[in-house]
C-alpha positions in Angstrom: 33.0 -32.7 10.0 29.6 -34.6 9.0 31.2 -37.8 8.7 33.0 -37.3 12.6 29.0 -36.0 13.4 27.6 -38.9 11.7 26.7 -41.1 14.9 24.6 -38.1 16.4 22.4 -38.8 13.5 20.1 -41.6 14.8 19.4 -39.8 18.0 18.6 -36.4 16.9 16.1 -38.5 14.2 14.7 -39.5 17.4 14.0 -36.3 18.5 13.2 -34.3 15.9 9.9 -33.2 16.7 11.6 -31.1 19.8 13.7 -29.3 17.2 11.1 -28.2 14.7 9.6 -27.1 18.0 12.5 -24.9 19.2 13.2 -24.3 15.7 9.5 -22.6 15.4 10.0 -20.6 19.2 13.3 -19.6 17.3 11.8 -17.8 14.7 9.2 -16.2 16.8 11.9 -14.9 18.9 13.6 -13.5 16.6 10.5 -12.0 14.7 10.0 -10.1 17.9 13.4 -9.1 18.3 13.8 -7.7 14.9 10.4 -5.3 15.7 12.5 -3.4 18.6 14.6 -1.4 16.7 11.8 -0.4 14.4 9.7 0.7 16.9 12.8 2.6 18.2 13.4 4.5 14.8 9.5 5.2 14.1 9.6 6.4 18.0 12.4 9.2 17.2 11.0 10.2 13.6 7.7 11.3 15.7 9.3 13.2 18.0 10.7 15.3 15.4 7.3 15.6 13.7 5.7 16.3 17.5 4.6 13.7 19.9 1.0 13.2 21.5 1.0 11.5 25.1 -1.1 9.1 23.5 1.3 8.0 21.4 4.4 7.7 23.4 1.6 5.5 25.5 1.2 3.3 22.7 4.7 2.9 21.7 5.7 2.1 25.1 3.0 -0.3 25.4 4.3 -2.2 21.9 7.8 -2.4 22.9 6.7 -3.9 26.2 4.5 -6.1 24.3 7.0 -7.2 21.9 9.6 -7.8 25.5 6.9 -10.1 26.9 6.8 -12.2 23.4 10.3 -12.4 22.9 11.3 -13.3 26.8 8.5 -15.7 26.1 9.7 -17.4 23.2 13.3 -17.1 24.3 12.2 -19.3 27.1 10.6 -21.5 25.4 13.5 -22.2 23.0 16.2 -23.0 25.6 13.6 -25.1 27.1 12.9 -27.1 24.4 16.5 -27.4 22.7 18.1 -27.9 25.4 16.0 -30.2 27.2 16.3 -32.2 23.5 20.1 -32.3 24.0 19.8 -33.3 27.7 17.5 -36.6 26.5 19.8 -37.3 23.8 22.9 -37.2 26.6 20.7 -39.6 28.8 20.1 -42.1 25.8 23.5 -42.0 24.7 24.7 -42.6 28.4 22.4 -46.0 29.0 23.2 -47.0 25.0 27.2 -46.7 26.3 26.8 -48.1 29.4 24.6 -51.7 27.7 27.3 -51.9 25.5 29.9 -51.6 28.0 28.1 -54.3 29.9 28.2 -56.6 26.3 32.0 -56.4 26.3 34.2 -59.5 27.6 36.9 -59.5 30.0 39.5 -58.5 27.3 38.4 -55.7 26.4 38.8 -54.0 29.8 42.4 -55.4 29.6 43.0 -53.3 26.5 40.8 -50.0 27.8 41.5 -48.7 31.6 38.8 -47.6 33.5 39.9 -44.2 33.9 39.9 -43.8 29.9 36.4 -44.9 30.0 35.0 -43.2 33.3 36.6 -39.8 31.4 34.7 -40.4 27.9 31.5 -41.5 29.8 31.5 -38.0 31.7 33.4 -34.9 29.9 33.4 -36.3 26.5 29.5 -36.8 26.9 29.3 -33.7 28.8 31.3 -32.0 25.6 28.3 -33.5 23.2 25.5 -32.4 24.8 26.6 -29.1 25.0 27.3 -29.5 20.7 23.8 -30.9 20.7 22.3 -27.6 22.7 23.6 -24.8 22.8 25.9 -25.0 19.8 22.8 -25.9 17.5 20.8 -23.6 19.3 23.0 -20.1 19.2 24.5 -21.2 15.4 20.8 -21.1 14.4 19.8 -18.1 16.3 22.3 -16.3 14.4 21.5 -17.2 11.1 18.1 -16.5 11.8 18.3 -13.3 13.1 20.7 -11.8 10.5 18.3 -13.4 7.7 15.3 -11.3 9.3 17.3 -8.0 9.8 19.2 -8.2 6.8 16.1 -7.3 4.3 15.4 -4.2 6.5 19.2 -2.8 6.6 19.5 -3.1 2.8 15.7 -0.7 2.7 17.1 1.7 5.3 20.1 1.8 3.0 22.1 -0.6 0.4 25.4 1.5 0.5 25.6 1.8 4.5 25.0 -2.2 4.7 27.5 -2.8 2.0 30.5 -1.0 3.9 29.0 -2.0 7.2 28.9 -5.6 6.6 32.2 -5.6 4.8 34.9 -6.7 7.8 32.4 -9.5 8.6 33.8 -11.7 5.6 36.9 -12.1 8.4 35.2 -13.6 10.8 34.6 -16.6 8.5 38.1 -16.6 7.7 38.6 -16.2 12.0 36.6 -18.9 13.0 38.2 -21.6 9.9 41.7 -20.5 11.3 40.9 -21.4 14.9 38.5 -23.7 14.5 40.9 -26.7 13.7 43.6 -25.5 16.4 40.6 -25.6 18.6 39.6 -29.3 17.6 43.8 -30.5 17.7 44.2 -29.2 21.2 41.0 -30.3 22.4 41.8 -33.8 21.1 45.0 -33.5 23.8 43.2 -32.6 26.5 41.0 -35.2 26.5 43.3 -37.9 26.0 45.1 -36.4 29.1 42.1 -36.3 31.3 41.5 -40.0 30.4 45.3 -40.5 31.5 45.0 -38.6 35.2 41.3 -40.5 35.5 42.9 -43.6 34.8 45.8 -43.0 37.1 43.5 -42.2 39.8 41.5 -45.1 39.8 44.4 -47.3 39.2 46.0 -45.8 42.7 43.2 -46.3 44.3 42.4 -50.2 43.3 46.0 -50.5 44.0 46.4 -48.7 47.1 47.9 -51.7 49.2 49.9 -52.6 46.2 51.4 -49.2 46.2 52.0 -49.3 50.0 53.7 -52.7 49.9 55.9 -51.9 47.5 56.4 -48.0 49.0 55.8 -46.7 45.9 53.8 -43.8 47.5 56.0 -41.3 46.6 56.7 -42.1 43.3 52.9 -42.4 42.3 52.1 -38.7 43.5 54.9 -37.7 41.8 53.6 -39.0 38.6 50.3 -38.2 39.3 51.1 -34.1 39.9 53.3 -34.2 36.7 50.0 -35.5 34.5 48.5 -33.0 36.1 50.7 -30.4 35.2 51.1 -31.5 31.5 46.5 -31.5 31.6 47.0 -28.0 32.9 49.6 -26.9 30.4 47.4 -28.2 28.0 44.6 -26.4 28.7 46.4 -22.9 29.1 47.2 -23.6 25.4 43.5 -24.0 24.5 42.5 -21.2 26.6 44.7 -18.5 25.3 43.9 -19.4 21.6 40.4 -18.8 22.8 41.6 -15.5 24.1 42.8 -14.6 20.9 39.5 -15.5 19.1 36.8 -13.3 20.9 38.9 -10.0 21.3 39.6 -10.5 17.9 36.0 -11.1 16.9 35.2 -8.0 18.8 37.9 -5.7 17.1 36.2 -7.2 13.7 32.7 -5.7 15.1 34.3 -2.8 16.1 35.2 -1.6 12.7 31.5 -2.8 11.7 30.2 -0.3 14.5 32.8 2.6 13.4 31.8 1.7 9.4 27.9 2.6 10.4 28.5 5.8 12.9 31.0 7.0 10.5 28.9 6.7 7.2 25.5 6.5 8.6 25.8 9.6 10.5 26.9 11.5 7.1 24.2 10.1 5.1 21.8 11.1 8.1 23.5 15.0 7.7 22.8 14.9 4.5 19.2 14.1 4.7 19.5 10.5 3.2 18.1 8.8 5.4 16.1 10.3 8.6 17.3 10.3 12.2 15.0 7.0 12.6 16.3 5.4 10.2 19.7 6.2 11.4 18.5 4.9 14.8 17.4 1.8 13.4 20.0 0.7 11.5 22.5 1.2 14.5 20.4 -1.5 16.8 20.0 -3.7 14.4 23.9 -3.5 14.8 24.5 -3.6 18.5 22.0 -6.4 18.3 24.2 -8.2 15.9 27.4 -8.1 18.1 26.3 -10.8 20.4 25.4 -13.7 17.7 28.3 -12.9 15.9 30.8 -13.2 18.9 28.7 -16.3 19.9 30.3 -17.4 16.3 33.5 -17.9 18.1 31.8 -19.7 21.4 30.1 -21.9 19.2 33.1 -22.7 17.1 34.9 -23.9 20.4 31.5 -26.1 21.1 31.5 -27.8 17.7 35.2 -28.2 17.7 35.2 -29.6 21.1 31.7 -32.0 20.5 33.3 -33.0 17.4 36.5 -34.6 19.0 34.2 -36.5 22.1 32.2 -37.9 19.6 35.0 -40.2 17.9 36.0 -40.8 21.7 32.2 -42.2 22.5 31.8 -43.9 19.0 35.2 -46.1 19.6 33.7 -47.3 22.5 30.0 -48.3 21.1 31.5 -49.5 17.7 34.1 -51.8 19.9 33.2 -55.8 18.8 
């Protein structure tokens, strides 16, 4: 996978200052978001010990304190990442586009203009989107299960041991589907390149066609590439439907793992209502990044396969 990721490399050098930047509005975010369900536990364990006005003032005001930072930062972090990926499509576009204009007559002989019009647009489209959002949510994740993780294992050891678990699956999920993802991405691709290229050929050609009256024939060809792209991309979109329900049923049995035990240990006085509380939204808050797993799988799978597409073009003598 590095080696396929390897001509990225240059440009995100280029542009590493904007990543240590959303990297750092990363881990603020997520240093925020791991205070809510804190705040939510201690919040309960008062009221069982009696509540003061004042104090349900001064919790409300922390959590809408800690809203504000985290929407803050959260902002910030999209901004910066993605706006990083966004510069790195533009550079990547005009680097394409001089070397395009480097290339002799041959060369356009060999490559139709379709091919290269579809790997200038989706397949760049495909790698910014591995450059953003894909680096962006994979981190996220990690992040946030590193900061929640420590306080899980306090609340208690045994309820994150048997909670956590299924979630060695998802690995083994996302390693299944990931290269099925990458193969049939690969197709689609090459078959968008083939209706681009058909389209733009008919169109150059349009008084060829009509001389010869090969109008017919051509639209016919043309709606049976397109029905081959679509079939395609009905293939790659029910694996995907496999992956996130799937996903979801694996978080599921997390869920049911933590009401089930962590509501006996809370009967039993093992740990307090709170406690409880707070182990369950650390949880619910975990169910996003880790279907976001599967999303991002897709990205990196799909990123992966564009950039051999853009690199045979730039590395073309």
């Amino acid at each position: 996978m590095l080696q396929r990721l390897s001509p990225l490399f240059p440009y995100l050098r280029r542009y590493w200052r904007s990543y240590v930047w959303g990297g750092l509005a990363l881990l603020i975010y997520n240093s925020a978001k791991v205070t809510v369900p804190l705040l939510i536990g201690r919040a309960l364990d008062d009221m069982r010990r009696g509540l003061t006005p004042a104090k349900i003032e001064h919790l409300a005001l922390l959590l809408l304190g800690v809203a504000v930072l985290s929407g803050a930062f959260l902002y910030l972090m999209r901004q910066i990442i993605i706006g990083a990926s966004r510069e790195i499509e533009y550079d990547i576009r005009n680097d394409l586009f001089h070397h395009l204009e480097t290339q002799p007559q041959s060369f356009f002989q060999r490559h139709r203009t379709g091919d290269i019009m579809a790997r200038s647009t989706n397949d760049l489209n495909a790698v910014r989107q591995l450059l953003g959002p894909a680096i962006m949510y994979s981190a996220n994740t990690v992040v946030f299960i590193a900061f929640a993780l420590p306080f899980m294992i306090r609340i208690s050891p045994r309820l994150t041991l048997l909670a956590f678990l299924p979630l060695p699956f998802v690995s083994i999920l996302v390693q299944y589907f990931g290269a099925r993802i990458h193969t049939r991405f690969e197709r689609i691709q090459a078959m968008f390149s083939e209706i681009s290229a058909m389209a733009e050929e008919n169109f150059s050609g349009a008084r060829l066609i009509r001389a010869f009256a090969q109008e017919e024939a051509q639209i016919a060809a043309f709606e049976e590439a397109n029905r081959e792209y679509i079939r395609r991309s009905l293939l790659l979109a029910r694996l995907m439907a496999m992956l996130w329900p799937t996903l979801e049923f694996v978080l599921g049995v997390s869920l049911m793992i933590t009401l089930l035990v962590g509501g006996h240990e809370t009967a039993l006085h093992r740990i307090s209502v709170g406690e409880f509380t707070t182990y369950f939204v650390y949880m619910v808050q975990l169910t996003w990044p880790m279907i976001a797993i599967g999303w991002v799988t897709n990205l990196v799978q799909r990123g992966a396969a564009s950039v051999v597409r853009i690199h045979d073009l730039m590395t073309a003598k």
